[in-house]
N, C-alpha and C positions, 0 to 999 in steps of 0.2 A: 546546804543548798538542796533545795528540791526535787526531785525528778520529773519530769518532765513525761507525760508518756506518749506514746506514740501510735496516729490513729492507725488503722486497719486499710493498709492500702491495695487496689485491687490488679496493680501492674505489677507483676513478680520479675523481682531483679535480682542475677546472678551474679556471684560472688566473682571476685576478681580472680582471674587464673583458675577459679573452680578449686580454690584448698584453702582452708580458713587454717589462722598460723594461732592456735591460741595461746604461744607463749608469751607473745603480748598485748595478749588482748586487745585488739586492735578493732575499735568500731568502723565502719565504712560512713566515710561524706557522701551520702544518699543524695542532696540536696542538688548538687552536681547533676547527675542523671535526671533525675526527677524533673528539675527545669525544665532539661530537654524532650522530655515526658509531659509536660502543660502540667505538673504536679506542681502545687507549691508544699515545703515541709517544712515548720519550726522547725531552729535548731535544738540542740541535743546537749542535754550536761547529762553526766556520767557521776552517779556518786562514788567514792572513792579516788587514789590516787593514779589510778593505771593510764587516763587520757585526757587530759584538756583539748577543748574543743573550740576550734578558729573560728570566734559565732561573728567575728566584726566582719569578716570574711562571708559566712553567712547572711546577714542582714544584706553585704551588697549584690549580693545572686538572688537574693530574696523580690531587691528592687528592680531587677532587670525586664521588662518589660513581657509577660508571658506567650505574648502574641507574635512574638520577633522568635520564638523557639521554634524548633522545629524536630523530629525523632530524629535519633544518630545511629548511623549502623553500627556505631562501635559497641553495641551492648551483643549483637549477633555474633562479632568477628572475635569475642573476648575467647582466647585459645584457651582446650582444657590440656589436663596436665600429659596426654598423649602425643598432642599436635606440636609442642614444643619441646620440653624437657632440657631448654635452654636456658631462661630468666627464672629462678627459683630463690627461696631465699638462704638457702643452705651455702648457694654460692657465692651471695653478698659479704662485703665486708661489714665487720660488728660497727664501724664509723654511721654505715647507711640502713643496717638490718630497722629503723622504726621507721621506715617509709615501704609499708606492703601492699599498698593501693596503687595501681597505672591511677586512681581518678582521685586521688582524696589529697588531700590540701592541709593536713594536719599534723602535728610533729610530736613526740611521746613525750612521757615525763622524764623530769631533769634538764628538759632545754626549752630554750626561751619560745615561748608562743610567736611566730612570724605573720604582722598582720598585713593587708594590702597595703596599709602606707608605706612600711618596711620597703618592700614586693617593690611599686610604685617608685622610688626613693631612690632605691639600689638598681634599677632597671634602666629610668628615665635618667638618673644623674641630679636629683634636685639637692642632692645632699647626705650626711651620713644616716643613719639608721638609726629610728628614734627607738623609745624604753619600751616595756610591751603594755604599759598601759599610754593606750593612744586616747586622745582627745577627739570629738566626731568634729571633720572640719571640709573643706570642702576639697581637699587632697582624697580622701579616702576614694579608693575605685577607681583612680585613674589609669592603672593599666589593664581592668576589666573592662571598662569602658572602651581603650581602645582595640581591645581582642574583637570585642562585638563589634565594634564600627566596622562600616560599610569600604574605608578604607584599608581596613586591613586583610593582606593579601597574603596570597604563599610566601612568596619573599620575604615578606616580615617577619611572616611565623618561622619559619627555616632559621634566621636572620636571632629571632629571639632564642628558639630553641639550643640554636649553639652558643650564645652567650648567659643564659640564665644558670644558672646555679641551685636554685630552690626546685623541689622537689616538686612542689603544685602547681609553679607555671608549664614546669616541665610536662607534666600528666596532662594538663588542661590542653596544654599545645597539641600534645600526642590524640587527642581526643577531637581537637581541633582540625587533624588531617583530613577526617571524612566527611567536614560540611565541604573541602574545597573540590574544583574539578578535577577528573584523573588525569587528562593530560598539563595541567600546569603542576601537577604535584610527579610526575612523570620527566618532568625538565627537570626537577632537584635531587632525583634517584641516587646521581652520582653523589651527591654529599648528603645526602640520609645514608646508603649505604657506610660513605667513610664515618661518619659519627655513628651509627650501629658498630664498627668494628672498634673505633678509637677511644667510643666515651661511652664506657658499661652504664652508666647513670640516664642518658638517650636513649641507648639500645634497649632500656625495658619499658618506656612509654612509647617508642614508634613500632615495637613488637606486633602488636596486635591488629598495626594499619598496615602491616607487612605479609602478615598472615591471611589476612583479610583479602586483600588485592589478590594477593597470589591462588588463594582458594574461587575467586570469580577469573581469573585471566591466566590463559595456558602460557599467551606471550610476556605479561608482564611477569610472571615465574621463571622463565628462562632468563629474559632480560638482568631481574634478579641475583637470580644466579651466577650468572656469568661477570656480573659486576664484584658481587663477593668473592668468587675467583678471581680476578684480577687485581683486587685492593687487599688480599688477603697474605699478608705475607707467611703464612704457618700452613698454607694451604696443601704445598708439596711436603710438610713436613711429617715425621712418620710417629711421633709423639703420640701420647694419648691423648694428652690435656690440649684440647682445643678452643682459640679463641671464639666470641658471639660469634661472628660473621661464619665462619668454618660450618659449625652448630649448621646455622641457620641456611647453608649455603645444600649440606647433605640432609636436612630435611626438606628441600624442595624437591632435589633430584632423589630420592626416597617414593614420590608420589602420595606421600599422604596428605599433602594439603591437594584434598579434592572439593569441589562443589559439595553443600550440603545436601543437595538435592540427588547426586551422584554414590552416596556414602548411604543415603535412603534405600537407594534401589538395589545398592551392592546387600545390606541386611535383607534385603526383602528375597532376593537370589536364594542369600544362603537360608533360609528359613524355608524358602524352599524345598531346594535341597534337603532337607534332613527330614520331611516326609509331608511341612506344610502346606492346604494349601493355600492355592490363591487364584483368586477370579480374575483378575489382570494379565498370567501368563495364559496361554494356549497350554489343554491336556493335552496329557497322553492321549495316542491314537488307542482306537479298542483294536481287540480279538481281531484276528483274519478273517474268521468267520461270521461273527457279529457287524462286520461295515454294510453299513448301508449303501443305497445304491442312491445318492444325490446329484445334483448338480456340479460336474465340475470344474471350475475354470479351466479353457482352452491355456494348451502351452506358451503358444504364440502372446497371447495376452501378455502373461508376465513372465517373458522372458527378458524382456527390456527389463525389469525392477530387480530380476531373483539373479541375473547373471552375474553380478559381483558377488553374492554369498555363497552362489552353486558351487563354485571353484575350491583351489584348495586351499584351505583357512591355515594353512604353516606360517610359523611366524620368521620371515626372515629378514630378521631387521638387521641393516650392517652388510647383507651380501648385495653386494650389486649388481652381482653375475644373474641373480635367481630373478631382476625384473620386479620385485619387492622387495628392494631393500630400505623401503619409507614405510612400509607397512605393517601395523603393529598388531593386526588380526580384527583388529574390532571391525563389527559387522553393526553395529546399532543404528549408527545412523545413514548407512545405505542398507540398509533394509528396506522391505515392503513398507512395513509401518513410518521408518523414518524418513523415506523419500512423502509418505504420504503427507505427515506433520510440517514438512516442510512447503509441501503445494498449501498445506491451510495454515501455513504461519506459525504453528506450534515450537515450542522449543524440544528435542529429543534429549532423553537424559542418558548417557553411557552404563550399563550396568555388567556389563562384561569383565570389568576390572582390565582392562586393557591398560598398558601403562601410555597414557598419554605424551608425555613429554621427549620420548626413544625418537619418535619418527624427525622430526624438527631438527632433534640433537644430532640424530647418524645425518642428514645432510647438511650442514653446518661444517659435522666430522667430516666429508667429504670435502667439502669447498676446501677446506683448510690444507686436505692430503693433497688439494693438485697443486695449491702455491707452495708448498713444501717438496712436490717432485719436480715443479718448475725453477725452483732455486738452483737444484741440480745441475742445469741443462743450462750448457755457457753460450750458443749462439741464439739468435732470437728468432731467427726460422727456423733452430729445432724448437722452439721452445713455445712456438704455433702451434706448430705438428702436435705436440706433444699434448698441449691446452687442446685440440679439435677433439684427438683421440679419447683423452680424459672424457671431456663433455658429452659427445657419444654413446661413450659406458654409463653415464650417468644419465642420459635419457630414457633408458630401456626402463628406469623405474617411474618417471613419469608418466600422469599426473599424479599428486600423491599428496595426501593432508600437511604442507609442508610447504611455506612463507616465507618473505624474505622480511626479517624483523626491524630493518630499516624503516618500511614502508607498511608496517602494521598499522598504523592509523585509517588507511585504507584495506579490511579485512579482505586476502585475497587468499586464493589457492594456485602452485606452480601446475603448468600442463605441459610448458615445454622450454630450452632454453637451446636456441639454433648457436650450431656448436662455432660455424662458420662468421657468425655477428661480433664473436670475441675476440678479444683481443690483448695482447701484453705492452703493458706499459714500461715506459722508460724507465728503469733502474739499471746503474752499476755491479749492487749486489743481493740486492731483493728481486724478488719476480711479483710483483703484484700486477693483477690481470682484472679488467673490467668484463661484465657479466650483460649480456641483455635479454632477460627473461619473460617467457610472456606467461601471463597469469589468466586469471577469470576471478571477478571482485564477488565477494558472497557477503551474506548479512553476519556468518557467525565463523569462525577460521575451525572454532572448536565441534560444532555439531551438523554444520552445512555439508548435506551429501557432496563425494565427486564427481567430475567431470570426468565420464567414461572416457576410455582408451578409444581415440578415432583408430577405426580400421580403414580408412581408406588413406589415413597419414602411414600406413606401412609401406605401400612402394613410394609415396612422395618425398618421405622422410628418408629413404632406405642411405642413398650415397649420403647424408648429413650424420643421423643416428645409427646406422650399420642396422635396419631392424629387419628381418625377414618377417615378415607374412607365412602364417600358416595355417594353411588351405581355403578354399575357395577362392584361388588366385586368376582364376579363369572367369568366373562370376567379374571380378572385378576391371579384367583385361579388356570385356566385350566392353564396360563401360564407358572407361577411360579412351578406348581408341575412337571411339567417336567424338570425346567432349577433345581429345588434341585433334583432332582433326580442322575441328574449329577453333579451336586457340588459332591454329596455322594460319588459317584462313584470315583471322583478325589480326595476329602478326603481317600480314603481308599489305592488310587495309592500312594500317597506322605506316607502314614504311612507305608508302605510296603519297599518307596525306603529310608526312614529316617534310619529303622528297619535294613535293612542289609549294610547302611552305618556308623552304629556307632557301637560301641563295645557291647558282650554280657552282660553289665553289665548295658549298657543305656536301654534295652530293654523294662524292666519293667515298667520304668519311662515315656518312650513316652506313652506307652499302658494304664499306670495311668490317664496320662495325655489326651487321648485320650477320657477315660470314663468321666472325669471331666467333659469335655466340652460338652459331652452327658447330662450330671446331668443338663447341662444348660437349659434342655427342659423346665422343671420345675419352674413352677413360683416366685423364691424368688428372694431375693436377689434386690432387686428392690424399686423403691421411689410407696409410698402409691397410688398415682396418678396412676401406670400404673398399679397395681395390680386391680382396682377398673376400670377400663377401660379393661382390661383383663376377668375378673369377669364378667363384663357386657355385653358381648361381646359372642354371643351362635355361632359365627362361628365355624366350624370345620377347621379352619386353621391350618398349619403346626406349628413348633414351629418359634420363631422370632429370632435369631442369625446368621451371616452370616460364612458362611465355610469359606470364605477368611477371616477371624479372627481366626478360627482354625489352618489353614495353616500359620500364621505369628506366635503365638505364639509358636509353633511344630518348627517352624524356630528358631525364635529367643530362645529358650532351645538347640537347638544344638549350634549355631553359638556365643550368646554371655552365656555364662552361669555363670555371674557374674553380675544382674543387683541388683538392691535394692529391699527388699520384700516389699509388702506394709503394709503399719503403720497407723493403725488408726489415731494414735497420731500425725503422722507425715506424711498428704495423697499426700503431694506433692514432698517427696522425690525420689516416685517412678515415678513419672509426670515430673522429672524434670532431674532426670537421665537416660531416655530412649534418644537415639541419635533421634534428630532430621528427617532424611531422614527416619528413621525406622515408626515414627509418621505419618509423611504427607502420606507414603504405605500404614500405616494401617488404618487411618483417610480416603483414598483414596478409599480402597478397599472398604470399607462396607456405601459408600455416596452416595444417589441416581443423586448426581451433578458432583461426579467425572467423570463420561466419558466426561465431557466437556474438549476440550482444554486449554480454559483460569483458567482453576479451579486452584486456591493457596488456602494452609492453612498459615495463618498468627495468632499471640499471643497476648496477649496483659493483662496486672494486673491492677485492679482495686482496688483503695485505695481512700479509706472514713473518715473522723476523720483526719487525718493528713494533713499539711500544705506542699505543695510540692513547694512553690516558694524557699525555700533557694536550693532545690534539683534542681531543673530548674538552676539555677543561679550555681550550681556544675557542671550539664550536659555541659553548656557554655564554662565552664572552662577547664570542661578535651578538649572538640572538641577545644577548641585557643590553650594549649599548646599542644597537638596532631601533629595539622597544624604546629604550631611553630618549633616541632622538625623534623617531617619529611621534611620541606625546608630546615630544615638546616644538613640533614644528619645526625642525631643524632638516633640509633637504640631501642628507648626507645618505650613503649608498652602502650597505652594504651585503654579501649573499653568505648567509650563514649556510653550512651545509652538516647533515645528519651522520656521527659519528656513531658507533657500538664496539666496543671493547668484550671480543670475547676470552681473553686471556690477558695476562701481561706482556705476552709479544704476539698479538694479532688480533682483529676485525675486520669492521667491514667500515664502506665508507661511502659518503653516497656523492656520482658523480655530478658532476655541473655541467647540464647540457649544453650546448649549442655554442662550447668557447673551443678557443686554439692558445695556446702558449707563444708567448713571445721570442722563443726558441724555433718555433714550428713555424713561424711565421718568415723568420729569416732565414730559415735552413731552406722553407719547400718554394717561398717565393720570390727569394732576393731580393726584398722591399726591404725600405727606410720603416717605420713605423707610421710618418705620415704617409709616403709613398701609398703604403697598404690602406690607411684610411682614405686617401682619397678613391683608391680602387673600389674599395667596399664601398663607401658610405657617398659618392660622388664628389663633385668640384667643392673648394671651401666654402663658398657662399650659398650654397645648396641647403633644403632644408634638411636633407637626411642629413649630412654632416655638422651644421649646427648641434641637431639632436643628439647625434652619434657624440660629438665633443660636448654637447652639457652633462650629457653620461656619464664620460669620461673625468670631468671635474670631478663632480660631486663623489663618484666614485674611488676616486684616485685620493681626493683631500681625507676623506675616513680610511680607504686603510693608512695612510700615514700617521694619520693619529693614534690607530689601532696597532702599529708598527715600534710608536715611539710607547706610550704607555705600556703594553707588555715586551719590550723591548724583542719584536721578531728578528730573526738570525735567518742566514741561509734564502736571502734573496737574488738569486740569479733567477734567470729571464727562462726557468722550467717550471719555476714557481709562481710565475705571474701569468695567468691567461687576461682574453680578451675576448669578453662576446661578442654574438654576432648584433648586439645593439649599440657597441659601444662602450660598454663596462669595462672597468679593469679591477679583475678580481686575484687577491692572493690566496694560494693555497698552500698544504704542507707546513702545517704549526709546530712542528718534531724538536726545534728550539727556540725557548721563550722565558722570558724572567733574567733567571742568572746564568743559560745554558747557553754552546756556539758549540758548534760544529769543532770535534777535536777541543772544546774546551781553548781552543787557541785565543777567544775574545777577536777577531780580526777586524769584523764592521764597527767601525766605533760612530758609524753617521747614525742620526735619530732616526731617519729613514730614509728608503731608496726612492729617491729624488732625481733622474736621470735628463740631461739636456733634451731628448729624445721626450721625455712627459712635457717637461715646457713647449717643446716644438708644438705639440696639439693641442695647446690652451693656448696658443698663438703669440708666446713668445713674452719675456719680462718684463715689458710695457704695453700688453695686453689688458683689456678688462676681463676677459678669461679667467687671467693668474691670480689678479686683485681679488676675483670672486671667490677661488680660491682656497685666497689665506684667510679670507672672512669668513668660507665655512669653516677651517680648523677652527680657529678662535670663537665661532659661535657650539661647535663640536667640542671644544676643551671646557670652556664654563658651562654647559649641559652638564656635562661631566660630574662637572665638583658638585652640582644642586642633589644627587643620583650617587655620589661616592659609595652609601652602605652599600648597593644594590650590587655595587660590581667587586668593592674587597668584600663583601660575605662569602663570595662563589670562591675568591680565592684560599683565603682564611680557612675555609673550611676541609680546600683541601691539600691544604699544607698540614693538616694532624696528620702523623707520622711521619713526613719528609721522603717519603719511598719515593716520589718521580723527580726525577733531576733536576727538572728546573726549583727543586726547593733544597737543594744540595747545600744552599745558603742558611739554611734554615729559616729564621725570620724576616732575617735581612731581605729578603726579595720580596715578602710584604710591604718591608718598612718603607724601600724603596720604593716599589709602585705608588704607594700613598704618598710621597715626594714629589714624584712625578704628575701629580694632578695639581699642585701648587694654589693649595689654600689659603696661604696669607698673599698671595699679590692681589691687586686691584685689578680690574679691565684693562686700564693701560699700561700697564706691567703687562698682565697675561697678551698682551698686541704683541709688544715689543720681546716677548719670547718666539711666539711663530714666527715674526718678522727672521729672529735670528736661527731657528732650528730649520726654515725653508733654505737662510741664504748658507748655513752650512752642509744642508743634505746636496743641495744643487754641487756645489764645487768642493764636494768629499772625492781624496783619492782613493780611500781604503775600497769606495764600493766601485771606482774602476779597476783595481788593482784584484778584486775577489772576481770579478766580472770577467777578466784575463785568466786568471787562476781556475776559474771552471771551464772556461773554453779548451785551455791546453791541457787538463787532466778529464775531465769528462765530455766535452767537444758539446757544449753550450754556447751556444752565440749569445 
C-alpha cells in the first residue's frame, strides 16, 4: 500500500498532553482538529504494521460541511504535563494503554478496526455489530450526523458520554463540551465531576474542559473543587495513592491553574527580577542628587486611587480580628493603573502571584465556623445573640474580593452583611441560619477594583458591626448633627401627615409607636459586643438608629397591618414574611453603600451537619421537569431553588423569597388555610383569589407528581411553604428514592394530598380539582416523551452509591423508571391518577406522621 504524503500545513498543532508516547507509535487523527480549523486533510495509511487507520470514519468528517466549523478552544486548554500530572499513560491500564489521543478515533494493531456504523449500531440500538469490512450504505455517519445537528444538546452529550463505551465518541464528546454554553454545561458539573471520579476512561477526555474552565473562572475553580470534595470518597483519606478526582481537586487549590495571560506576566516579573529589563514596568528612581525638579502630582489628587496600596500590604488571610481577613495582598487591580483600565474598560492582569482562590475560601471558612458554633448553642435566643456577634466580627473585614457562589451568575462583590437582618432557622438539631447580604454588581469578580471602606458607615454602622472610627470624628460629628436634625424635623412631618390620614382610632398607636422608637436611644436590647464598645466609648455622640427605619416601620403599620410578630421561638418567621421589595428599602435606607448604583441585597441559608448532595440532585430534577413541561406547553408550577455542596456535610442554599410555611401560618395566625387565603388573597369570587387558587393548582398538581416519581419523604407542614401569590412550593429534599426519615419507610401515600389542599380547589366536585388531575395526567405523559433527560441525572449519579438514597443500589433506578409507566395507554395512565389522588386524599399514614411531628417537634 502506498504512502500517502502529507501537504505542508500552515496551522501548527500541539501534540496531545504535550508527550508523544513512541512506544506505540501512535499517529494523531489530525483530521478531527483540522475540520474545526476550515482545514480539510486526506486520510493517512501508515506503511507497516504498528496502526490502521479509521479512513471510513475519515471520509465522513471529510463530508461534513466546512462551513458549519467553527475554532475550538480545546486546542488552547490542551494541559501540558505540569498543569496536570493526573491522566498519564503510565497509569493506564495495558486493556486501554492504545488509546493515547483525548481527540483521535483509532484503535492499534491486533484489534478490530471500529467503523461509525459499529459506533452508530451499538449507540442507536439498530442491531449487533457488523465485521470491519463495511459496505458504503446509508447507515454510515448516523451518530456524527446527529453530534453536529442542531438538536443536539448538553443533555444528550452528558447522556451519551456516560453511556458510550468507545474510546472516540468519548474524545469527540469531550471536545464537544467547548462549542456548548458555560452555564448549561455548568447545570451537569455535578455529574461530570461523579464520572471524573467514577469512570477513569471519561475522566481523561473531560480533563482538559475542566482544566480549561477553571484556568478562565476563579468561581467555577472553587465550584469545582468543592464538588470533588464532596463526591470524593478518599478525600480524608491519608494514603498516598490518590483517586482522579482527589488529583484534580489539589491541583485547583495548588493555584496553578492560572489565566494564561496571568502565568505571562508572572514570567515577565521574574525576568525582571533577575536583572531584565523592561519598558512596561516603571524604573528605578535615580540618585538623590540627580532628580530633577518636575511637575508633581498634588497629593490630594491621588489620594483617593493610592490609599488602598499606601497601607500595610501584610497578608492576613484567616485573621478576622486584623480587619483583612479576605485579603490576599494583591494590589494590581486597585492600583493607580488598574482603577484606570478599569474607567477605559480594559481587562487588568494579576502579576503579583497573589494566591487567588485564599480570599473566597477563608470566608466560606467562616460562614461555616458560625453554623458550627451555633450547633453548640441549645436556646434560639442565645443562638441570635450569638449569630449578631459572630456577623459583627466578620464585618470589620468588609468589603472584600469575596461572593456569594450561589449567585455568581450575577458577578458581584460583598460590602456588607447587617448583622441584625439575620436570622436562625427552625431546626431540632442543626442551626442553619439565613444571611442577607448586600453586595455591589461588577463586570469581572476577578479583576474589578473594590468598593472603598465608607467612612461615614463607621458611627452608622458602630452599634450593628461594633466599628470604631478613627480619628477625625469631630470632622464628622459637625456633619451629621445637622443632617439629624433634619431627619427629625421630617420624622415629625410624616407623623403629623400619617396622623391625619388614618382614623381617630389609629392615633394613639402611631404616637405609641412613635415614643418606642425614641426608647430606642437607650442602650439595650443589643449583642454584648456593642454594649461594651458603647461603654467604652466617652464620645458625646447622638444616639445610633436611623429615622429612615422610623419612617418605614410608621409605613409599614399603616399599609400592611397583618405581618407576623416576632418569636423568640421562632426568629425567622418574621424575617421571612416581610415582602421582599419592603426589605432591600429598608436594608437600603439605613446602609452606608446604598447610594451606590450598582448596590443589590441578595440572601442566601447556611447549612452545616447535613448532607446536601441528594438535595442537589432534587434541585436538578425539579430545573429538567420544569424545562420539560414548559416546551411542551404544559401549565404546571414549579420553583426550582440553587443548591452548592461545599463538603459532604454542608452548603449553602438559596432562599425562596416572599413565602411562609404552612406551620408559620397556623402557629402565628390561627387560620384554616383557606381562612388565611381568604385574608390574603380576598373573598372567593374575587379576582385575586381566583389567581391566587390557579396558582395554587398548578402548583400543587407538580409537586405531587414531583413527590410521587422521586418518591419525597418528610412532608410535614415545615416543609411546605406558600407564597405570597399563591404558590405552594416544597422544600427540604434530605429523603428521596429509597430513603425516610429513620429509615422507618412510614409515608406509604404517593403524595401529600391533605383535605385542607382540596378545600382550596373548591372541593371534590369542583372544576378546580378535575383541572387538576388533568394537569398530573398531562405532567405524567410529558414525562415519559423526556424519560432519557431525567434517569441520565439519576443514573449518573448513582456510580458509586455513596448518598443514601442509592443505599438500594440499582434498585431505586429500576424503580423510578416503573414509576413513569411506559406500557400503559392514556387511559390506563387517567385511571392511575384517578387512583393515586383518591388514595393520597384519605391516606392515614400522612395524618398519623402529621400527629407525630406536632407532639415531637411541635409542627402544626
Amino acid at each position: 500500500m502506498s504512502e500517502i504524503q502529507r501537504s505542508k500545513l500552515a496551522v501548527p498543532v500541539p501534540p496531545v498532553h504535550a508527550r508523544p508516547n513512541p512506544r506505540f507509535c501512535h499517529q494523531r487523527n489530525l483530521s478531527l482538529d483540522f475540520r474545526t480549523m476550515g482545514v480539510s486533510v486526506p486520510g493517512v495509511n501508515l506503511v507497516g504494521s504498528y496502526h490502521q487507520r479509521n479512513r471510513s470514519l475519515d471520509s465522513v468528517l471529510q463530508k461534513i460541511p466546512e462551513a458549519d466549523a467553527t475554532p475550538s478552544p480545546e486546542i488552547e486548554a490542551q494541559p501540558v504535563s505540569d498543569d496536570s500530572g493526573i491522566i498519564c499513560g503510565s497509569e493506564r491500564t495495558e486493556s486501554t494503554s492504545t488509546h493515547h489521543s483525548d481527540e483521535s478515533l483509532s484503535v492499534g494493531e491486533g484489534e478490530r478496526v471500529l467503523t461509525e456504523r459499529d459506533i452508530a449500531e451499538e449507540e442507536i440500538g439498530s442491531g449487533e455489530p457488523q465485521p470491519q469490512t463495511v459496505k458504503p450504505n446509508s447507515s454510515n455517519g448516523l451518530l456524527l450526523r446527529l453530534f453536529e445537528s442542531t438538536h443536539f444538546d448538553t443533555s444528550m452529550a452528558i447522556m451519551y458520554l456516560f453511556n458510550s463505551k468507545e474510546p472516540g465518541v468519548q474524545s469527540y464528546l469531550g471536545n464537544k463540551l467547548f462549542s456548548f454554553p458555560n452555564e448549561e454545561v455548568d447545570f451537569y458539573l455535578p455529574q461530570l465531576v461523579n464520572m471524573y471520579i467514577q469512570m477513569p476512561d471519561v475522566a481523561e477526555v473531560i480533563h482538559p474542559y475542566l482544566v480549561h474552565r477553571c484556568r478562565e473562572s476563579v468561581d467555577f475553580s472553587l465550584k469545582c473543587s468543592w464538588l470533588l470534595d464532596a463526591y470524593s470518597s478518599d478525600a480524608a483519606l491519608s494514603t498516598k495513592k490518590k483517586s482522579h478526582g482527589t488529583k484534580l481537586k489539589n491541583l485547583i487549590l495548588s493555584g496553578v491553574l492560572k489565566p494564561r495571560d496571568s502565568e505571562q506576566g508572572c514570567r515577565r516579573i521574574s525576568r525582571v527580577k533577575e536583572g531584565t529589563t523592561n519598558s512596561l514596568l516603571p524604573s528605578s528612581p535615580p540618585p538623590q542628587g540627580q532628580v530633577k525638579r518636575t511637575h508633581h502630582r498634588s497629593r490630594s489628587d491621588a489620594s483617593a486611587i493610592n490609599s488602598q496600596s499606601s497601607g500595610n500590604n501584610r497578608v492576613c488571610l484567616g485573621d478576622l480580628n486584623s480587619g483583612r481577613g479576605f485579603d490576599n495582598g494583591c494590589t494590581c487591580f486597585d492600583s493607580c493603573q488598574g482603577k484606570v483600565n478599569d474607567l477605559r474598560g480594559k481587562r487588568t492582569v494579576c502579576t503579583c502571584d497573589a494566591p487567588r482562590l485564599e480570599p473566597e475560601l477563608e470566608f466560606i471558612k467562616s460562614l461555616i465556623n458560625i453554623g458550627k458554633s451555633l450547633a453548640t448553642v441549645t436556646s434560639k435566643e442565645a443562638r441570635t445573640t450569638r449569630l449578631i456577634s459572630e456577623l459583627s466580627a466578620l464585618n470589620l473585614n468588609l468589603p472584600a474580593r469575596v461572593w456569594i457562589p450561589l449567585h455568581s451568575h450575577v458577578p458581584h462583590h460583598i460590602v456588607r452583611i447587617p448583622p441584625n437582618a439575620a436570622a436562625v432557622l427552625n431546626s431540632k438539631d442543626k442551626a442553619p441560619y439565613i444571611l442577607y447580604v448586600e453586595v455591589v454588581e461588577v463586570d469581572d469578580i476577578a479583576s474589578c477594583p473594590l468598593v472603598s471602606k465608607s467612612m461615614n458607615s463607621l458611627r452608622q454602622t458602630k452599634s450593628e458591626e461594633n466599628l470604631l472610627a478613627s480619628g477625625g470624628n469631630s470632622h464628622h460629628d459637625a456633619d451629621e448633627e445637622s443632617s439629624w436634625s433634619q431627619e427629625d424635623e421630617d420624622i415629625s412631618h410624616q407623623v403629623v401627615e400619617l396622623k391625619s390620614a388614618v382614623s381617630p382610632r389609629h392615633k394613639v398607636f402611631f404616637y405609641c409607636n412613635f415614643l418606642k422608637y425614641l426608647e430606642l436611644k437607650k442602650p439595650i436590647e443589643r449583642d454584648t459586643l456593642s454594649q461594651l464598645s458603647q461603654e467604652s466609648s466617652d464620645s458625646r455622640e447622638p444616639p445610633l438608629f436611623a429615622p429612615g427605619d422610623i419612617r418605614r416601620r410608621l409605613s409599614e403599620s399603616l399599609h400592611d397591618p397583618k405581618p407576623f410578630t416576632h418569636d423568640p421561638k421562632d426568629p425567622s418567621a418574621a424575617a421571612l414574611k416581610e415582602p421582599w421589595e419592603e426589605k432591600q428599602r429598608r436594608i437600603r435606607d439605613s446602609s452606608p453603600y446604598g447610594y451606590l448604583s450598582s448596590w443589590k441585597l441578595l440572601s442566601v441559608i447556611v447549612k452545616c451537619g447535613d448532607d446536601l448532595r441528594q438535595e442537589l440532585l432534587a434541585s436538578q430534577l425539579l430545573t429538567a421537569l420544569q424545562a420539560v413541561w414548559t416546551s411542551a406547553g404544559v401549565p404546571l408550577w414549579l420553583q426550582p431553588y440553587r443548591i452548592l455542596c461545599l463538603s459532604e456535610d454542608s452548603g449553602l442554599i438559596e432562599p425562596i423569597l416572599n413565602t411562609v410555611s404552612l406551620h408559620q401560618i397556623k402557629k402565628h395566625c390561627q387560620l384554616s388555610l383557606w381562612d388565611y387565603f381568604i385574608r390574603e388573597f380576598g373573598p372567593p369570587n374575587s379576582e385575586g383569589f381566583l389567581t391566587a387558587q390557579d396558582n395554587f393548582v398548578r402548583s400543587c398538581a407538580a409537586y405531587c407528581l414531583v413527590s410521587y416519581l422521586i418518591q419525597v419523604k418528610d412532608r410535614h407542614n415545615g416543609n411546605i411553604l406558600l407564597s405570597s401569590d399563591g404558590h405552594l412550593i416544597h422544600i427540604d429534599f434530605g429523603f428521596i428514592l429509597s430513603s425516610s426519615p429513620r429509615n422507618l419507610g412510614f409515608e406509604t401515600s404517593p403524595f401529600k394530598l391533605t383535605p385542607e389542599f382540596v378545600e382550596i380547589m373548591g372541593g371534590l366536585s369542583s372544576d378546580m380539582f378535575e383541572y387538576f388531575k388533568i394537569l398530573m395526567l398531562k405532567g405524567l405523559v410529558t414525562i415519559k416523551k423526556y424519560q432519557d433527560r431525567i434517569l441520565s441525572l439519576v443514573e449518573i449519579m448513582s456510580l458509586g452509591c455513596q448518598l443514601p438514597c442509592f443505599k438500594s443500589g440499582s434498585t431505586a433506578v429500576t424503580a423510578l423508571k416503573s414509576r413513569l409507566h411506559m406500557n400503559l395507554t392514556d387511559e390506563q395512565m387517567q385511571l392511575l391518577v384517578d387512583s393515586l389522588v383518591e388514595t393520597s386524599i384519605h391516606s392515614i399514614s400522612t395524618k398519623l406522621y402529621d400527629g407525630f411531628q406536632y407532639f415531637t417537634n411541635g409542627i402544626l
